[in-house]
ZAZALO-96456 format. One record per residue (C-alpha): residue in one letter; y negated, x negated, z. Coordinates in steps of 0.05 Angstrom, whole numbers, padded with zeros to 5 digits, always signed. Each point is the difference from the previous one (the first is absolute). Example, Ala and Ser with C-alpha at 12.3 -4.5 7.8 and 13.67 -1.06 7.14 Angstrom:
// residues 2
a+00090-00246+00156;s-00069-00027-00013;
END
This chain:
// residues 456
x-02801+04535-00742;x-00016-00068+00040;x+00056-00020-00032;x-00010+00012-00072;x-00079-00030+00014;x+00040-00057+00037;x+00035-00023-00062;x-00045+00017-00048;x-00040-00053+00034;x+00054-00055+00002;x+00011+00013-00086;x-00068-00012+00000;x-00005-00064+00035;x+00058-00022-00040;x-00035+00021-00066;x-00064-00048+00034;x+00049-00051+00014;x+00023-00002-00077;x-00064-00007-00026;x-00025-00053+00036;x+00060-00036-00014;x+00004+00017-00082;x-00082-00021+00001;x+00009-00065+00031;x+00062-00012-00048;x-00048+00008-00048;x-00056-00032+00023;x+00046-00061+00011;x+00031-00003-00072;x-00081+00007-00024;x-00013-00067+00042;x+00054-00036-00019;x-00021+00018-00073;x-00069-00019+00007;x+00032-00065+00035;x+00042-00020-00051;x-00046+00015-00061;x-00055-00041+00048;x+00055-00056-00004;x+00003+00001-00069;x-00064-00004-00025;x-00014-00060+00046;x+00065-00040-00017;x-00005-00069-00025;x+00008+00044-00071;x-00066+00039+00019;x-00032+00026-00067;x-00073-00019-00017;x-00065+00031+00039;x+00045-00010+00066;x-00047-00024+00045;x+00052-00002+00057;x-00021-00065+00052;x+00053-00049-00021;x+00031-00045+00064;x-00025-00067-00028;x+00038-00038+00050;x+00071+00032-00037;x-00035-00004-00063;x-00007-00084+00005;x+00059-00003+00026;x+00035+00035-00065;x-00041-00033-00050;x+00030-00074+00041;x+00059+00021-00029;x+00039-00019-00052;x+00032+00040-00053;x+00068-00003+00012;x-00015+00017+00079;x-00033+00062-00020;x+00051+00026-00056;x+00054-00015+00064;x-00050+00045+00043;x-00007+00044-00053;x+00078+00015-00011;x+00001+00009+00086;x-00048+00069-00011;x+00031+00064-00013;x-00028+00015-00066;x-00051+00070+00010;x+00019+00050-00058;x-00052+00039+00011;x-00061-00054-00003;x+00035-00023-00060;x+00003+00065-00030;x-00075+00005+00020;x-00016-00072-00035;x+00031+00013-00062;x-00037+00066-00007;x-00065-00036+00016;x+00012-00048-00062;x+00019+00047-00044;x-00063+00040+00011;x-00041-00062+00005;x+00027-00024-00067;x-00011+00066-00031;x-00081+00004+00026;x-00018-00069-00016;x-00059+00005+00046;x-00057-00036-00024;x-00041-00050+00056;x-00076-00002-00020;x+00002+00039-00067;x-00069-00004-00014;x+00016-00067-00026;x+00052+00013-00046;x-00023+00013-00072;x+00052+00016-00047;x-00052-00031-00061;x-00010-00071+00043;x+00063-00009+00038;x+00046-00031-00037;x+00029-00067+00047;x+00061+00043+00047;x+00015-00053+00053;x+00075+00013+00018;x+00011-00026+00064;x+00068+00010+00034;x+00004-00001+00077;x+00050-00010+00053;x-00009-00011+00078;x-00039-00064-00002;x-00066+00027+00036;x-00032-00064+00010;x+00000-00015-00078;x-00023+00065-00012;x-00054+00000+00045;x-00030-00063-00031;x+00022+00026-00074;x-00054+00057+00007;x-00059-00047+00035;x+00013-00049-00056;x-00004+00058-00064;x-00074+00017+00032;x-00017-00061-00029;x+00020+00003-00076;x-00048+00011-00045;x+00006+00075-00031;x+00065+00021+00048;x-00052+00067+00009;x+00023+00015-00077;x+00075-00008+00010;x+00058+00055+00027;x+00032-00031+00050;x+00072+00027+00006;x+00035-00015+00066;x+00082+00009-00017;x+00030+00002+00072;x+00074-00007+00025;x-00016+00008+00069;x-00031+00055+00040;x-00047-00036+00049;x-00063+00020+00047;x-00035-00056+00000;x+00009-00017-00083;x-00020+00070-00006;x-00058-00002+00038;x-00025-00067-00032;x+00017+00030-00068;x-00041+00063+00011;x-00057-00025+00024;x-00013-00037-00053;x-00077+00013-00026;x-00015-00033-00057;x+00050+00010-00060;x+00035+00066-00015;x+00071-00007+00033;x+00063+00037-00022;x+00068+00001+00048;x+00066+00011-00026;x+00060-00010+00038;x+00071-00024-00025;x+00041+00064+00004;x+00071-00039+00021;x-00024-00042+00044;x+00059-00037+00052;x-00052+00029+00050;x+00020+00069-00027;x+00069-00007-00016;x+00022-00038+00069;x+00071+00011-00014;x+00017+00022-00070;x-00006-00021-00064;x-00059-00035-00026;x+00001-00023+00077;x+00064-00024+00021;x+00055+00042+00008;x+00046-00023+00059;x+00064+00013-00058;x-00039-00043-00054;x+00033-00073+00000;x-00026-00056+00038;x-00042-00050-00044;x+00052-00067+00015;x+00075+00039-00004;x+00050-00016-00050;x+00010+00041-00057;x+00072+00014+00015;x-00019+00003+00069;x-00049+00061-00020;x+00049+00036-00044;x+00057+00007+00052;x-00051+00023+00059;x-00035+00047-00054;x-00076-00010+00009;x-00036+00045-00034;x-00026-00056-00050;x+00059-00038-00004;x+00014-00006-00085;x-00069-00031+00007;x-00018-00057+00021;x-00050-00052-00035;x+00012-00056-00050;x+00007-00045+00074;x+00043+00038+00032;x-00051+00035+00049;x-00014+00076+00015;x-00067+00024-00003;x-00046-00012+00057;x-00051+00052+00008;x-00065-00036+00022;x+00005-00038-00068;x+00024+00055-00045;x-00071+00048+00017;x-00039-00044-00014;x+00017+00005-00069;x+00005+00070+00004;x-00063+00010+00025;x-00028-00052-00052;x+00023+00047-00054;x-00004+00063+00030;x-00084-00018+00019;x-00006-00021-00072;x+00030+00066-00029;x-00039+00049+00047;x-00061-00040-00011;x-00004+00012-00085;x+00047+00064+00001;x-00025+00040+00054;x-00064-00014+00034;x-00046+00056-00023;x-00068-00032-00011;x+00035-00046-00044;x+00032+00040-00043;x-00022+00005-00075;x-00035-00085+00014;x+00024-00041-00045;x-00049-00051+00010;x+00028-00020+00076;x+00007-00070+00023;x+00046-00006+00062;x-00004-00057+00035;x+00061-00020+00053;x-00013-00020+00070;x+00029+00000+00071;x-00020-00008+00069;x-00005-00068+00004;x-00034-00022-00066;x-00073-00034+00001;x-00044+00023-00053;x-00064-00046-00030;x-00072+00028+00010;x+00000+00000-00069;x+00069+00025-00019;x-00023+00062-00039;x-00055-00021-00033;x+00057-00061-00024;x+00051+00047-00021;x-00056+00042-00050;x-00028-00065-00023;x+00076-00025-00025;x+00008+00076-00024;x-00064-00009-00042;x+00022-00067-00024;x+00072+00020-00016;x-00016+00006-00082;x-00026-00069-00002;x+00048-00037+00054;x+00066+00031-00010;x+00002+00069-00044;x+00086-00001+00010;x-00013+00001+00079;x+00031+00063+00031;x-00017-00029+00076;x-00050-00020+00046;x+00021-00034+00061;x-00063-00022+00051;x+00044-00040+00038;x+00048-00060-00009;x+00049-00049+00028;x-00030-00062-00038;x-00029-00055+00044;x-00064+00002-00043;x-00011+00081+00037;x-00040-00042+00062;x-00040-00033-00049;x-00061+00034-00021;x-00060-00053-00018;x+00032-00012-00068;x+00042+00060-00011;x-00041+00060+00022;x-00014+00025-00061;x+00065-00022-00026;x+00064+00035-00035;x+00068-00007-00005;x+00056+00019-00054;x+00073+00011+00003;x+00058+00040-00005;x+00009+00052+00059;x+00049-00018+00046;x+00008+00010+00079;x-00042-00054+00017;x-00067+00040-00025;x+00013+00058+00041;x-00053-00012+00050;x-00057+00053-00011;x+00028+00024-00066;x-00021+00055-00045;x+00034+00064-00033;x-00032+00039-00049;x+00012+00070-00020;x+00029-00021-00068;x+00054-00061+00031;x+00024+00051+00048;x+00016+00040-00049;x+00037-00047-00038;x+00034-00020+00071;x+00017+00072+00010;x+00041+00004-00062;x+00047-00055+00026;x+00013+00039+00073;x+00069-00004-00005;x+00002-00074-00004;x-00046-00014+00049;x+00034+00038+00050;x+00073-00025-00028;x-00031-00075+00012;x+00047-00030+00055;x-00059-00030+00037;x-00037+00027+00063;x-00069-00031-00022;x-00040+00047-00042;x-00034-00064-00040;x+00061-00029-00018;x+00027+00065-00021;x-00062+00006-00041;x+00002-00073-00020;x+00077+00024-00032;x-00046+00050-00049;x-00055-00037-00003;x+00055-00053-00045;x+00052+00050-00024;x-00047+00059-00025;x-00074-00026-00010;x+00015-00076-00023;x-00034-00033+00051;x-00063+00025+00015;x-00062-00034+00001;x-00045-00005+00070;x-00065-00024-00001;x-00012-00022+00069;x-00062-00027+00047;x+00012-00081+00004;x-00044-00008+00067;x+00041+00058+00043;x-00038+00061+00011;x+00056+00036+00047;x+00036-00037+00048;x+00064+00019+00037;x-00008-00015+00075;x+00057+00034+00035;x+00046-00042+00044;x+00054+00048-00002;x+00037+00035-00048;x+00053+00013-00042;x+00011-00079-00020;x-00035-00023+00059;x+00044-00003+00066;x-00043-00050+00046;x-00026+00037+00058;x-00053+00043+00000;x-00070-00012+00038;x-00058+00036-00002;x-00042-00057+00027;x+00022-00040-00066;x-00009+00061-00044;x-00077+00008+00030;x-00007-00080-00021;x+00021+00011-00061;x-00050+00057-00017;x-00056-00044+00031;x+00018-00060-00033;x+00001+00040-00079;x-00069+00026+00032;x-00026-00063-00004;x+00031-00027-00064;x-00046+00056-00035;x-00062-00006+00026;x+00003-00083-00003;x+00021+00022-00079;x-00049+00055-00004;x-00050-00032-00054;x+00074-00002-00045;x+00004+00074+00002;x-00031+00049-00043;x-00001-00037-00064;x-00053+00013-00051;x+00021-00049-00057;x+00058+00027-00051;x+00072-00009+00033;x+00041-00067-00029;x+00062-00011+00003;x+00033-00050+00037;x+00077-00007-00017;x+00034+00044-00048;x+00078-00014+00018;x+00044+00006-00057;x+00071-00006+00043;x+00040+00059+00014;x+00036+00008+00060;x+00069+00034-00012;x+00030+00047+00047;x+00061-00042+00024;x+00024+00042+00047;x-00008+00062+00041;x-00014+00005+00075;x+00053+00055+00024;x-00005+00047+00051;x-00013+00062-00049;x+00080+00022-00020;x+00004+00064+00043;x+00006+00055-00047;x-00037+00044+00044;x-00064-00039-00007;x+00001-00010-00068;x-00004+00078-00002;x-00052+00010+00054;x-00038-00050-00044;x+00014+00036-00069;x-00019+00062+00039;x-00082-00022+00011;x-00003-00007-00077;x+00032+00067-00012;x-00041+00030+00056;x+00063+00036+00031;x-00012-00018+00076;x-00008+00067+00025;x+00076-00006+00027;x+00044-00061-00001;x+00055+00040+00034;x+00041-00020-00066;x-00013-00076+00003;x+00028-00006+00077;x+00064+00011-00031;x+00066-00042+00022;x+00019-00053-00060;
END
C-alpha cells in the first residue's frame, strides 16, 4: 500500500513538472509575440497615430544620409514578411475608408478646388508645405488630398494633425516600400538598368526582351513615380466616394515641396471667371511657371499668359473632370509612351490626340518649386538650404503683397503662338510589365497583379 501511495505521488509530481513546463512554453511564445508585434508597429515603417519616442540622435543621423547609402542599408535588412503583409493590409483599408480630417469643413455644394499633392519622405518640405497653406486665402474651402508612397510616423503625424482644411490620405498601393523585392519593386532576377541587351538575353533576366529606346532597364525609383502620378490621378476621379457623381471638380497638382501665393486661390477663380473673355479654347490653368517674368510681380500681378501646353507649364497645373476624361480615353498610349516622366508622356497626347492644347497661365508665378532634390536634381541635399529657401519665398510675398489679390479685370500679357514639338522621348518606360501595371489603374484591376509579375 505505501507503495502504490509512493508512486502515485511521483506520477503526480511528474504531471506538476509538465505543466509548469507546457505553461512557460506558452507563456514564452505569448512574449515573444507581443515582442515582435511591439517591433513592428514601432519600425522605421510605423503606421500613423504611433506615438512611439523616436531616438532622435539615430533619426539625424539617417536623415544625414544620402540616398544611395540608405537603399545600400536597405538591401543589408532581412526583408520582414509579416510587417509587410501588415502594411499592405493597412493601405488597402486606408484607401478603401478615405477618412476624412476636419469634415465639418468640407461641403460638397462649396468645395470644388481638390489640391492633389503627392508626397514622399522629404519631412522638412512637408513640414513647411502645411505652415505655408495656413496662409492662402480660402485653403478652409479646398479638399486637400495627400497621395503617399511612403509609410512614415512623422509625415503621418504632421498630416493628421492638420486643423484647418478637410484632409484626405490615400496611399500608393505598389509602393517599392511594399514590394521590397518583387515586381513593381525590384526583383533581384529583373535586369540591371546599364547591361547589354545580348548580355541580358543569355543570363535570362526576367525583363530582358525589354529594354528602353537607350539601351537601359528600368530603374524603379524613377518608374513609381509615374505610377503613382497616374495611379493618384485615377483613384482621385474614379474612386474617391465623396466625389463621385461631381462633375464640376477642379484638381489642382502639387507636391511637397511647392510654395503656394497668399493669393493663389482666389487667382486661379479669378482666371476661371475670366476664361470666356481671355481665352474660351483654354483647357488649362497652370499658377506656376518657368518664365523669368514669374519673380516679377509690380507689373505683372494681375497679368496672363497664353500658349500651347507643353512640359514647361506643368508647375501648379489644373485637371478638370471633363480633360481627364478625354485623357482617360487615350490610357493605352499614355502608358505605351517610352518615357518615365508623366508630363512628357502627357505632353505626347497633349500633340498627338488633343492638337495642342491651350494653357492659360499666371505671368507673375503664383507656385514656386523649391525642392533641391529630386528626380532631375542630383546636387546634395541640405536642409539648412531647403529652410533658406522657404524663408527667402517668405519674404518675396509679403515685400509683393500690395501685387496680390487683384481687383481690376485680368490682361493679358503674352499670348505665344510657337509650338513646341515633341522631338524626342525620354526612355526609361519599355518594360512591358509597367506598361500593364499602368494600363491596370485605368481599368481599375489592381486587386491582384499576380499576372503582371510574369517572366517575359
Amino acid at each position: 500500500m505505501f507503495r502504490f501511495f509512493r508512486y502515485r505521488c511521483i506520477i503526480f509530481r511528474y504531471i506538476i513538472l509538465w505543466l509548469c513546463i507546457i505553461t512557460m512554453m506558452k507563456l514564452t511564445i505569448i512574449f515573444y509575440y507581443d515582442l515582435q508585434k511591439q517591433s513592428i508597429d514601432s519600425s522605421s515603417l510605423a503606421l500613423p497615430y504611433d506615438d512611439s519616442q523616436l531616438n532622435k540622435e539615430n533619426k539625424q543621423q539617417l536623415l544625414n544620409l544620402t540616398t544611395s547609402q540608405i537603399q545600400s542599408i536597405n538591401t543589408t535588412i532581412t526583408i520582414n514578411r509579416t510587417a509587410i503583409e501588415y502594411y499592405r493590409q493597412f493601405v488597402q483599408r486606408k484607401n478603401h475608408e478615405q477618412f476624412m480630417y476636419n469634415n465639418y469643413l468640407f461641403s460638397s455644394k462649396t468645395t470644388r478646388y481638390i489640391l492633389l499633392v503627392q508626397v514622399h519622405t522629404r519631412v522638412v518640405y512637408l513640414k513647411k508645405f502645411i505652415e505655408m497653406l495656413q496662409a492662402v486665402q480660402t485653403i478652409n474651402q479646398t479638399l486637400l488630398i495627400f497621395s503617399h508612397d511612403f509609410i512614415d510616423p512623422e509625415i503621418n503625424t504632421l498630416v493628421t494633425n492638420i486643423k484647418f482644411v478637410p484632409v484626405i490620405q490615400i496611399f500608393y498601393p505598389f509602393s517599392q516600400q511594399l514590394y521590397p523585392d518583387e515586381f513593381p519593386g525590384l526583383d533581384p532576377n529583373d535586369c540591371p538598368r546599364d547591361i547589354a541587351k545580348h548580355k541580358a538575353l543569355a543570363t535570362r533576366c526576367k525583363n530582358a526582351p525589354y529594354p528602353d529606346k537607350y539601351g537601359h532597364y528600368r530603374e524603379v525609383s524613377i518608374v513609381q513615380i509615374k505610377h503613382h502620378w497616374w495611379w493618384k490621378l485615377n483613384f482621385v476621379f474614379n474612386s474617391i466616394e465623396i466625389l463621385q457623381n461631381r462633375t464640376d471638380v477642379l484638381v489642382l497638382l502639387l507636391e511637397e515641396d511647392f510654395y503656394l501665393s497668399p493669393d493663389a486661390l482666389f487667382f486661379l477663380k479669378k482666371m476661371e471667371d475670366e476664361k470666356e473673355r481671355l481665352c474660351p479654347e483654354c483647357l488649362i490653368y497652370t499658377l506656376g511657371n518657368l518664365e523669368k517674368s514669374g519673380r516679377q510681380f509690380n507689373n505683372l500681378g494681375s497679368k496672363v499668359s497664353i500658349a500651347y501646353w507643353h512640359a514647361r507649364y506643368n508647375l501648379g497645373m489644373t485637371i478638370s473632370y471633363s480633360l481627364w476624361l478625354s485623357i482617360l480615353q487615350y490610357a493605352e498610349e499614355f502608358c505605351n509612351v517610352d518615357d518615365y516622366n508623366w508630363d512628357w508622356s502627357l505632353v505626347y497626347l497633349a500633340q498627338k490626340r488633343f492638337d495642342y492644347p491651350r494653357v492659360i497661365w499666371s505671368t507673375a508665378a503664383r507656385v514656386t518649386h523649391l525642392g533641391s532634390c529630386g528626380t532631375h536634381h542630383k546636387k546634395t541635399c541640405s536642409n539648412q538650404s531647403d529652410i533658406a529657401r522657404w524663408e527667402e519665398t517668405d519674404k518675396f510675398y509679403q515685400l509683393n503683397h500690395k501685387y496680390l489679390f487683384p481687383t481690376t479685370p485680368l490682361t493679358v500679357h503674352a499670348k505665344y503662338e510657337a509650338r513646341r514639338p515633341l522631338k524626342q522621348t525620354n526612355g526609361g518606360w519599355s518594360d512591358l510589365r509597367d506598361r500593364q501595371l499602368c494600363l491596370s489603374f485605368a481599368l481599375k484591376n489592381t486587386k491582384d497583379i499576380s499576372h503582371i509579375n510574369i517572366k517575359i
